[in-house]
N, C-alpha and C positions, 0 to 999 in steps of 0.2 A: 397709795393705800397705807393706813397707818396701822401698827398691830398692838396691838391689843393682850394683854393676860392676865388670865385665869386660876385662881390654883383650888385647889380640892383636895383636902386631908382623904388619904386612904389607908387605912391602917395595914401595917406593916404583914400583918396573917395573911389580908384577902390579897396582895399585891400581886402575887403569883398566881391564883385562881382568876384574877379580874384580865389582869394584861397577857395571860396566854402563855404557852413554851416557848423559851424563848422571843418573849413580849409580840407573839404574833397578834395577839387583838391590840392591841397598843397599835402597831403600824398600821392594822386597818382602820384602826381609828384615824389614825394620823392622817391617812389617803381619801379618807371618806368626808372630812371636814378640813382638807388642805391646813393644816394647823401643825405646829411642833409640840414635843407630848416631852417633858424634861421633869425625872423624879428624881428627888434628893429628903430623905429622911422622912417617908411616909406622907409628903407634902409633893403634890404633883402640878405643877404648870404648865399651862395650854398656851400659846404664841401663834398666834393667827389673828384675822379678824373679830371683830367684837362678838357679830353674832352667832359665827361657824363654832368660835372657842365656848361658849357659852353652850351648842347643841353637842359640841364635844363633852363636856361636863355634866350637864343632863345623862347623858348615855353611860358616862362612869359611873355616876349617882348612881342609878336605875340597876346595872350590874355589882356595884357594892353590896345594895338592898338584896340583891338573888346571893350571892356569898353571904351573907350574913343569916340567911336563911335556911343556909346550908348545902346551896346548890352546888355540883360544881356546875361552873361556864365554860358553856360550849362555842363553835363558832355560830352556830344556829342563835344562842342566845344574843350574842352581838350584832348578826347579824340583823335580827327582829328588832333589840333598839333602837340599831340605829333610822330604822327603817319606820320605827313609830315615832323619832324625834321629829322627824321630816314630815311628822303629820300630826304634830301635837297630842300626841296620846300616849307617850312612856309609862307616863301613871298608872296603865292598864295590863303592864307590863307584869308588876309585882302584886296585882287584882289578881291575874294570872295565874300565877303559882299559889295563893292560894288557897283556888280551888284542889282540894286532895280529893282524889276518887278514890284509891288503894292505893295498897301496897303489893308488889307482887312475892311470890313464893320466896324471893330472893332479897327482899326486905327494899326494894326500891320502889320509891313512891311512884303513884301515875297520875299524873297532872296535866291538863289541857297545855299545849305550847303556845296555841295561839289564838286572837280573837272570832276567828271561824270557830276554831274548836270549843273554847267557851261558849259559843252560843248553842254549837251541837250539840254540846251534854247539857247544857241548862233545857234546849227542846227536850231533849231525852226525859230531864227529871219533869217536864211541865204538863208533855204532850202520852198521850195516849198512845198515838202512833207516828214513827218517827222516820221519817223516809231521810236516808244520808247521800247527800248527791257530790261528787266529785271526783276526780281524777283518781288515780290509782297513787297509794304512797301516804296520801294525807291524813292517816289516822281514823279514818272512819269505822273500819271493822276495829281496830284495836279499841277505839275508845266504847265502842258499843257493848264491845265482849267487857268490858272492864266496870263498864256501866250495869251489866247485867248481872254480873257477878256479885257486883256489890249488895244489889238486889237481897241473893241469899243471906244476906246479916242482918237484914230488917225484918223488924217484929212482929210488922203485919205482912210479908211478904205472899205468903201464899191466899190474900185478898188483892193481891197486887199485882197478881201473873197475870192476870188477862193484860196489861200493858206487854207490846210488843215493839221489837224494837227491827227495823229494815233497813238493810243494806245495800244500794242497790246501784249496779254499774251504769252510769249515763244510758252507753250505747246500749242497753237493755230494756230505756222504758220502752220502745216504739215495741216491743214483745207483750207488752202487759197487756194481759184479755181485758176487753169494754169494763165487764162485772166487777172488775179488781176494783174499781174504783168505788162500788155500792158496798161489798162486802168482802173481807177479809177470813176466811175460814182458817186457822191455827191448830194444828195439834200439840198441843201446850206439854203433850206427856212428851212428846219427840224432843218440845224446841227445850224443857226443863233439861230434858237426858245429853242433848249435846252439851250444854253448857255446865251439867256436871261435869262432862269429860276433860271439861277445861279447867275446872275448879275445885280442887283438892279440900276434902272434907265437908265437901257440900251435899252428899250421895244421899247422907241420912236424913236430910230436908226433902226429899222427892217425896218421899212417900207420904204426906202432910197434903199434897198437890194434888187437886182434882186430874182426873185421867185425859181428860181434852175438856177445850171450851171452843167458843166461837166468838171473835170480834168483830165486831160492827163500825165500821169506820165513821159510819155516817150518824153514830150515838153522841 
């Protein structure tokens, strides 16, 4: 097997943010496309076979794009490139990030991580009613709550509340009554008031907001 290299200008700022502490996403990279990863003067060379060294370089790409964006990177974010290199889709990568949803209290953006989660919040902003199905961990209540918050800054919001948004743990549908499925009844003053509690400055929009409504799933 003959080897093959690579190289890929990384500017000398992200070098530290892209390759890890002490260059731990470097070496995963290294282990994940069997390839030798060698920087000298902001100029980086991959030494492995044609195509490994080439998905290795796609993946720097991809994570250069998120630093320059301002991200820091994470092992998660290395993680997920390398994992969309291996299936043709890095590109969706930096689509990715930027979707912005908010910012939180503490000035840190909330952005989908991943292409499940991109399709969640896009359901969110498309659908009426938005059932979130999956394991425990994966962002569904956080991006819901984030999604609904957001809510409160839009102009026509309080034409808008009747969209709901549902959360709901797998092993719990086999609980949902027959009827759930024809109609959805809401108390829009309850589901408003918790999500002021979660949302600082939003208190004085409540009262703008009809008292309850009723959703009709099957509208």
């Amino acid at each position: 097997m003959s080897l093959s290299e690579v190289t890929i200008d990384i500017p000398v700022e992200h070098e530290k943010n892209v390759f890890g502490q002490f260059d731990a996403y470097a070496r995963k990279i290294e282990r994940s496309f069997h390839i030798t990863l060698i920087v000298r003067d902001g100029v980086v060379k991959l030494l492995g076979e044609q195509e490994q060294a080439d998905k290795a370089r796609r993946v720097l790409t991809q994570l250069v794009e998120l630093s320059r964006r301002g991200n820091v990177i994470t092992e998660q974010n290395v993680d997920y490139a390398i994992s969309l290199v291996f299936e043709n889709q890095e590109d969706e990568l930096v689509e990715i990030d930027k979707d912005l949803i908010c910012y939180t209290l503490q000035g840190k953006p909330v952005r989908p991580k991943t292409l499940g989660q991109k399709s969640y919040v896009d359901a969110i902003r498309g659908g009426m009613v938005t059932f979130g199905l999956g394991p425990a961990g994966t962002g569904k209540t956080y991006l819901a709550i984030a999604m609904a918050v957001t809510a409160f800054n839009e102009p026509h919001f309080a034409c808008r509340a009747r969209r709901v948004m549902v959360d709901i743990d797998p092993n719990e549908i086999a609980k949902l009554h027959m009827e759930f499925a024809k109609t959805i009844v809401c108390d829009a003053g309850a589901f408003v008031s918790a999500l002021c509690r979660r949302a600082a400055g939003a208190t004085a929009m409540l009262s703008r907001l009809p008292s309850s409504s009723t959703v009709d799933s099957t509208a």
